[in-house]
Steps between C-alpha positions, in 0.01 A plus 500: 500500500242743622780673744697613216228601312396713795840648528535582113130633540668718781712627225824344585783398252656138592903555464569179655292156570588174621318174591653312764534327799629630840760275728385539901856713525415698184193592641655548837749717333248735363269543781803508766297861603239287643726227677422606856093554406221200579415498189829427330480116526159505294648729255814277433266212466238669256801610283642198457171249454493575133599689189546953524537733256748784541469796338675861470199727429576864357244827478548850615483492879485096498578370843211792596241425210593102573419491914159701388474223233536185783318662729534425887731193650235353648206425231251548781582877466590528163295757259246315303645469138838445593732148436521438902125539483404293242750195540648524789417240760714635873784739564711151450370468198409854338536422162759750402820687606582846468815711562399753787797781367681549225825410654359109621371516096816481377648228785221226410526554145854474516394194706344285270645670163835602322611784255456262206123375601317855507344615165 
């Protein structure tokens, strides 16, 4: 839909997409960071109410060019023109995740993908 768009607009290549459905301890597993946060129980539940797509997004200086892309956590004080902006509706539920280093790139796309599923 019109995220996508927005992120091949951005100039992004898509190496690796899924459409799926997280389990409360998959999306427990991947936001374990935020376990001890008050937000946390929000952000479990928003995951798993419906349908995500996961990605692994590539461009020169991505995880950079990407956060600039989302704009800020909280939509409130994102940059007009960005995704969190323009669909997100809370912090809980921003619209969008991005990797915050290079390193934490690699461990949620390993996450959700294998070798074999990346173009």
């Amino acid at each position: 839909g019109a995220i996508l768009n927005d992120i091949i607009a951005g100039g992004f290549k898509i190496v690796a997409m899924k459409y799926t459905r997280l389990s409360r301890e998959t999306a427990g597993a991947f936001y374990a960071v935020h376990k001890e946060r008050p937000f946390y129980g929000e952000l479990v539940d928003f995951m798993t109410s419906g349908p995500i797509v996961a990605a692994i997004l590539e461009k020169e200086n991505a995880v950079e060019e990407f956060r600039k892309l989302i704009g800020a956590t909280d939509p409130a004080k994102a940059d007009a023109g960005t995704i969190r902006n323009k669909y997100a509706k809370s912090i809980e539920a921003n619209a969008i995740h991005g990797s915050d280093s290079d390193a934490n790139a690699e461990i949620e796309g390993d996450f959700f993908f294998s070798q074999l599923e990346r173009f």
